[in-house]
N, C-alpha and C positions, 0 to 999 in steps of 0.2 A: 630333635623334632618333638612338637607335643600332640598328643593326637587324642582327637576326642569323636566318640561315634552316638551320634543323633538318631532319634528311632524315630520315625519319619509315621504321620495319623495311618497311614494302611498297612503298616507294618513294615516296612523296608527300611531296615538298617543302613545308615550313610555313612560310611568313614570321613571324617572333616581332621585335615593335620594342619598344621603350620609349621612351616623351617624358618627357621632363625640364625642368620648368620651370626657367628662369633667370629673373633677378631681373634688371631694367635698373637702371640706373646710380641713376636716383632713387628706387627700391625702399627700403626699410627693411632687407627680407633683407638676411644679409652683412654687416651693417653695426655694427662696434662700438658706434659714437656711440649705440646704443639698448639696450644692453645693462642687463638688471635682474635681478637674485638674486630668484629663483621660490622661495627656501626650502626647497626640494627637496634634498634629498641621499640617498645612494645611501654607507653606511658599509660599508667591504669588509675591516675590522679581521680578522674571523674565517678570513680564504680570501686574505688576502694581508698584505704585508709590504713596508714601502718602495714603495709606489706608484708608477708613474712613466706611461704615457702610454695613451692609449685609441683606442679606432677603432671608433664606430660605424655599424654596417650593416645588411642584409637590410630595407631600408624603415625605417629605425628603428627595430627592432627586438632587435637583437644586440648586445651590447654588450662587447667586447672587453677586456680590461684586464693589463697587464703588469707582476707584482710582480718587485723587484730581489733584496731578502732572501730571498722565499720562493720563489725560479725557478721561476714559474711564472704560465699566463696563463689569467687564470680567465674566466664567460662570462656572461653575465647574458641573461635572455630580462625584454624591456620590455613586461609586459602591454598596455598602452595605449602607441601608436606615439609615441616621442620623451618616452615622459614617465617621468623617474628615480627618481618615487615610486613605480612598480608596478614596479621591478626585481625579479627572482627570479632567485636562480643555481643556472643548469641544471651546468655542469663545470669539470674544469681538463686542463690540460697542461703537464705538468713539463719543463723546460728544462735538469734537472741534466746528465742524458745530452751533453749539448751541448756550454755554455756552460764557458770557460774550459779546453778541450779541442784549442785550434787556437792561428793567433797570437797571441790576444788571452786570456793566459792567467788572468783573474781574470774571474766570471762577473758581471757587472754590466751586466745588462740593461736596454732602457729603451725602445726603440724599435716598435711595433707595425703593421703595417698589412694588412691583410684586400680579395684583391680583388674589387671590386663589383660584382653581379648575380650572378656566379657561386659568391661566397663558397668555390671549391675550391681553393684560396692562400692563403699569411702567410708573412708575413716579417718576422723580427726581429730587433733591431738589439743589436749587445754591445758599445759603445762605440767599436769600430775595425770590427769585423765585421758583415755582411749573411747571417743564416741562413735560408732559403727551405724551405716545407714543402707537400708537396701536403695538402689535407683532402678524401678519397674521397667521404668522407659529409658534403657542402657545411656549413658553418657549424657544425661539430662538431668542435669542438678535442681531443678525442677519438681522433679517426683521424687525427691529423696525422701525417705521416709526412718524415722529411729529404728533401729533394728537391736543395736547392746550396748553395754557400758561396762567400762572397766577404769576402778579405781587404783593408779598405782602409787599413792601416799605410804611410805616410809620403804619405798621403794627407788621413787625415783623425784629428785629435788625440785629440777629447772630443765625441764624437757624441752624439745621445739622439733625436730624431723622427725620423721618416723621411716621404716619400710618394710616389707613384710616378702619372705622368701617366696618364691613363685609357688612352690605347692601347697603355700598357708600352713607350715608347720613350723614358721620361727616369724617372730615379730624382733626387730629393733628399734632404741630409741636412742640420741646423744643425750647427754645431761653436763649441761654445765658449770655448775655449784659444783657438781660430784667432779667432774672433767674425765667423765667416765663412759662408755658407749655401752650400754646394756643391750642383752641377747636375752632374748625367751622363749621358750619350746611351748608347742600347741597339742596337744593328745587330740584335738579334734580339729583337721588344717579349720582356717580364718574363723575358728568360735575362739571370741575374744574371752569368754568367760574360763577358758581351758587353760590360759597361760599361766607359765612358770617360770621362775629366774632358770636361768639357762648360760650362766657364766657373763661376764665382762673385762671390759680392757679399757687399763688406764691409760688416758694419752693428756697427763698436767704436764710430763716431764715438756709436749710441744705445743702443746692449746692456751688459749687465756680465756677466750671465749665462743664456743663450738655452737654455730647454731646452724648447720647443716649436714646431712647424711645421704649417700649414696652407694649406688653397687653398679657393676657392672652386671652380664644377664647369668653368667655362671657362679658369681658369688666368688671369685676370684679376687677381685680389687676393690677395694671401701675409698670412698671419698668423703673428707669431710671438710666443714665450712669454718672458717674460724674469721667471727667478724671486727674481732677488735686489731690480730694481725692481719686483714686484709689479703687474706691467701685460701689458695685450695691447697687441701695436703692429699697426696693416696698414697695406699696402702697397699701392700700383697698379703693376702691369706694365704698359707700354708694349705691350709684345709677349707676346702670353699665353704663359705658361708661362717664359720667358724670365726668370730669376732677374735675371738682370747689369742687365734694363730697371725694376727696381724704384725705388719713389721714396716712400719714409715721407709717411702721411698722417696719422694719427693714435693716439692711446691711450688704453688703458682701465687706469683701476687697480683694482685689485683686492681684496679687502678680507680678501685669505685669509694664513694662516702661512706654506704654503711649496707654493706651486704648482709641478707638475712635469709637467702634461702635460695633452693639452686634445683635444677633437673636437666638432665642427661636426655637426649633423644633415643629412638631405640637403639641404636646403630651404634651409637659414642663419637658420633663426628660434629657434633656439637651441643655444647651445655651453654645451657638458660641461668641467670645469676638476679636475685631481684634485689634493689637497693632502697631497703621500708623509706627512707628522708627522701630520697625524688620521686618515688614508686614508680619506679621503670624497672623493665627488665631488661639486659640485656643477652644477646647472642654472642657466642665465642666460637669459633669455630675451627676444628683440629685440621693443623696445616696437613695437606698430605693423605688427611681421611679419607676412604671410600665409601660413597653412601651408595649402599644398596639400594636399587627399582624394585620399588613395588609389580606384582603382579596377582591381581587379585580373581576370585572368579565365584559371581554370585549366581545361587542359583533362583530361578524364578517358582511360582506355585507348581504345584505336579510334580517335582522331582529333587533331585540333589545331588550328590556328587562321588565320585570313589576317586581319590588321590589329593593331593596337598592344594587345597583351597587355595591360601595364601603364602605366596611365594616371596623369595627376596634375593634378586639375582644382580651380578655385576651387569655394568652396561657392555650390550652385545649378547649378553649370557642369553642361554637355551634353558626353559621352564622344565618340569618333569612332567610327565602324560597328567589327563584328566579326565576322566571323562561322566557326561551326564549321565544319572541312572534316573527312568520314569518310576511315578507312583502307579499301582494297580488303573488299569485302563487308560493311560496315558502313553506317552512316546515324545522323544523329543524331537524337537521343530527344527532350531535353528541356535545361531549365537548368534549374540546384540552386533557383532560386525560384521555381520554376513555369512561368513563361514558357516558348512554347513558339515564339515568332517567329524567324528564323534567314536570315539576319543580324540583327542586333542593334543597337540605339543606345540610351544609358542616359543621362538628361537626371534636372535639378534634383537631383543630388549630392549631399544631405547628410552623410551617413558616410561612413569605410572602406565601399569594399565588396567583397567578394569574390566571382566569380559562377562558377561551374562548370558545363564542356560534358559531357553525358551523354552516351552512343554506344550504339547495340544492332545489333546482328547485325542481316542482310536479313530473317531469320527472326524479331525481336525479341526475342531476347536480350540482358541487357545484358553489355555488354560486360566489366562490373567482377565479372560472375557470375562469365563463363568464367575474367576473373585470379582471383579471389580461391579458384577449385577447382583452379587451377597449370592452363589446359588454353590453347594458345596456337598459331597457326597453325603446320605444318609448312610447311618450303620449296616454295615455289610456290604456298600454297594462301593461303585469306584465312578469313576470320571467318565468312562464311558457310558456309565448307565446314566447319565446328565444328558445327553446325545437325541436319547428320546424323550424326554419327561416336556410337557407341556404345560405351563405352571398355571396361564392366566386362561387356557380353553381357548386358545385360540383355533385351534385346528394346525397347528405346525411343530413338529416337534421343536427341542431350542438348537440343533443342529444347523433345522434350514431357517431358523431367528438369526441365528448370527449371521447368515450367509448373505440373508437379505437386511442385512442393516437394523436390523428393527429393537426397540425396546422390550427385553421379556417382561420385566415388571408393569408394563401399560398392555392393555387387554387390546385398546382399540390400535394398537401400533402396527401397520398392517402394509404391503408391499404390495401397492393398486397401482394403476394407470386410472389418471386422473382425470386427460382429456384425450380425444383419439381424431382427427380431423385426415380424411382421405379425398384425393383427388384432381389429376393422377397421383401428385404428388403423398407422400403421405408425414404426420405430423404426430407423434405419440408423447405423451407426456408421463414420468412416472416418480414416485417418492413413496418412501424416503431411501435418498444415493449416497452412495460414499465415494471417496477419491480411489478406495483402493479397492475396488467391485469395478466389475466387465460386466457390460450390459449389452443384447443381442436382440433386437427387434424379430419373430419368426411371423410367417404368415401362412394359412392350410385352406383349402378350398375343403377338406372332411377333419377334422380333428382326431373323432374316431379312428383313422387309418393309419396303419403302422406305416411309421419311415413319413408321413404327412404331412411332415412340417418343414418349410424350407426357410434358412435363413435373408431377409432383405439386404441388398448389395448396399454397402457402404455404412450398416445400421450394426457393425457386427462387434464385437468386443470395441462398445464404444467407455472412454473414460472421462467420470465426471471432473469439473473443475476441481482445487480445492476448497475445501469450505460450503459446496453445494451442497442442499438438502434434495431439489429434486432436480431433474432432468429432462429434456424436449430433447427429444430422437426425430432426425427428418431426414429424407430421402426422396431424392426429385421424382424417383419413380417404382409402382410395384414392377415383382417380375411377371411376365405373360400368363395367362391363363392360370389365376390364383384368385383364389376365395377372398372369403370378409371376415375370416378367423384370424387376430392377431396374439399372441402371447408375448411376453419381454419375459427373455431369461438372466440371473445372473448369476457369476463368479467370484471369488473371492483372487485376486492376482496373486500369483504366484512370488515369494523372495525375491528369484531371478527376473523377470521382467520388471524394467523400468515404470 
């Protein structure tokens, strides 16, 4: 389990974990020997050029790819998780700016890697060199931006994968001129500029020409590509992670023209192979594997979480607890599917699922109101104290603005009855309505008087259309012996009522 803790603007500590299934040793995951061509391909002819190595991420989702001809690395969003039939490509990132610009003076890219969970890193590889980029906007190749560089000239020959151990304290790369898989230690995890040789291991005695690399998520099993035999080979580490402890266990051949480059889903229940001469990818998938269900759990503004965010359970499987923690003056509402229990446990698992924490103000605001009108605690204060504040003078605090529908940032946005027509019948008109407000016509012969106000028979938690802005309230008659004082009140509907 990896577990990372977020310190939330009002100070509240949030434990964020994620469990990661591994696969034991007699699993199918991982495991070549089960590999089967799914028929599935993923043609990237139109947005690339000379193919060469992928990296897919974001839950299986994202899918990375890196053309050599066309310098550049384009992105694919996998509508259904790990599956290369529903690719759509979301962008690119050109690498002209770059590449062939330092010592490695001809731009011939090939290497790719994306780091995971956070997706705000890449790093790619130009045959001798290691070019490192921040992405501000996680997994949007878009905002890449240079971050470092590292020259590995009389180091390493004829490079093409790369990967990087999950805590950023060892980089690997194949080579194959050398027919060598080099190891490097980090003194500062993913600062490119800290690396060191860090031992390697010969594999001429089985390669002719290696232009892939792989690990499973413990660093137990290396996999490598070899494009001229047309096969995957893996390995067992003795010592995880440890290149030099490697020991060939077996092969898969291949049935493609000219594979150059390959990635593993998270799980190992199916590897992506890309073939640079037709530029497709395609999908293989381990007979017998179990792909873990997602079970995800986002939280919304105001608050966060204590227990394991992201989960990965068999189908059927029981989640582990959850539960919503509020920011200062906050509390939470509800979740995105109704449920309203807090802590939380989600059993018998059939789908992805994604579940979301709602959060409202002490005053019952939600939380996503006040983001979405830009209105956000000042120093010192919380969520609550947004409850009173009235921004544009209206005379309403922003409490009873959200209640009445109304815009805070427009001053004249105001919660009137528009036209009033009585007789006996009566005919009230009001705006601005929403679908999810109760609206209650009242009528008082004194106002002034306690308890004075009585509500009109049939005019009482009435609800507006969808889509309506204002509202006509009528009713064929007043009640007996009532004044010419009318007021409309309204409420915000409750989760439970339809």
């Amino acid at each position: 389990m990896k577990t990372q803790v977020r310190q939330l603007a009002t100070g509240c500590a949030v434990l964020l974990s994620t469990v990661y299934a591994m696969a034991a040793a007699t699993d199918p995951n991982w495991d070549i020997a089960g590999l089967v061509d799914s028929g599935k391909r993923l043609a990237t002819a139109a947005v690339t050029e000379n193919t060469r190595c992928m990296d897919l991420v974001d839950a299986d989702t994202l899918l990375f790819i890196h053309g050599r001809q066309s310098r550049n690395v384009v992105v694919y969003e996998l509508q259904t998780r790990g599956d290369l039939g529903t690719a759509q490509f979301l962008y690119a990132f050109d690498t002209t700016p770059y590449f062939g610009t330092r010592a490695q003076t001809e731009s011939v890219g090939h290497g790719i890697f994306v780091k995971r969970e956070t997706l705000d890193r890449m790093w790619l590889w130009n045959r001798t060199e290691l070019w490192a980029f921040d992405m501000p906007e996680p997994g949007d190749v878009r905002s890449a931006r240079f971050s470092g560089y590292r020259s590995f000239a009389g180091e390493v020959t004829r490079g093409h994968a790369i990967h990087f151990r999950p805590d950023g304290r060892a980089f690997y790369v194949e080579d194959r001129d050398q027919a060598r898989v080099h190891q490097f230690s980090m003194a500062t995890p993913w600062d490119i500029e800290t690396i060191v040789p860090d031992g390697q291991l010969d594999i001429s005695a089985r390669h002719a020409a290696v232009r892939g690399l792989e690990f499973n998520p413990d660093g137990t099993v290396m996999y490598l590509l070899d494009t001229e035999l047309r096969e995957v080979q893996q390995y067992g580490l003795g010592q995880a992670w440890n290149v030099t402890s490697a020991v060939f266990e077996k092969a898969f051949a291949l049935g493609m023209e000219n594979p150059r480059g390959m990635t593993w889903n998270r799980h190992g229940s199916r590897l992506y192979i890309m073939d640079a001469t037709t530029r497709e990818a395609t999908q293989f998938n381990v007979a017998g594997a179990v792909d873990p269900l997602q079970l995800r759990y986002e939280p919304g503004p105001g608050g966060g979480f204590m227990g394991e965010t992201e989960q990965w359970l068999p189908p059927g499987g029981e989640g582990a607890p959850v539960e919503a923690v509020p920011e200062t003056g906050a509390r939470f509402y509800r979740w995105s599917d109704g449920r309203m229990d807090n802590p939380r446990t989600d059993t018998e698992i059939a789908v992805d699922t994604v579940v979301r924490a709602y959060f409202e103000s002490d005053g019952g605001v939600p939380i996503d109101w006040y983001q979405e009108h830009g209105f956000f605690p000042g120093e010192g204060a919380s969520w609550a104290h947004l409850d009173m504040e009235d921004p544009t003078a209206k005379g309403m605090p922003l409490r009873s603005q959200f209640i009445a529908a109304l815009d805070p940032n427009d001053p004249v946005s105001r919660f009137s009855i528009t036209s009033l027509a009585i007789g006996p019948a009566i005919m009230i008109r009001v705006q601005p309505v929403r679908a999810t407000r109760r609206y209650t016509v009242e009528v008082s012969a004194d106002p002034s008087a306690p308890d004075g106000w009585d509500s009109v028979p049939g005019l009482v938690d009435v609800i507006p259309g969808p889509g309506d802005t204002a509202l006509t309230l009528e009713a064929p008659a007043l009640p007996e012996e009532t004044g010419v004082f009318f007021r409309v009140g309204v409420r915000v509907s409750s989760p439970e009522e339809p």
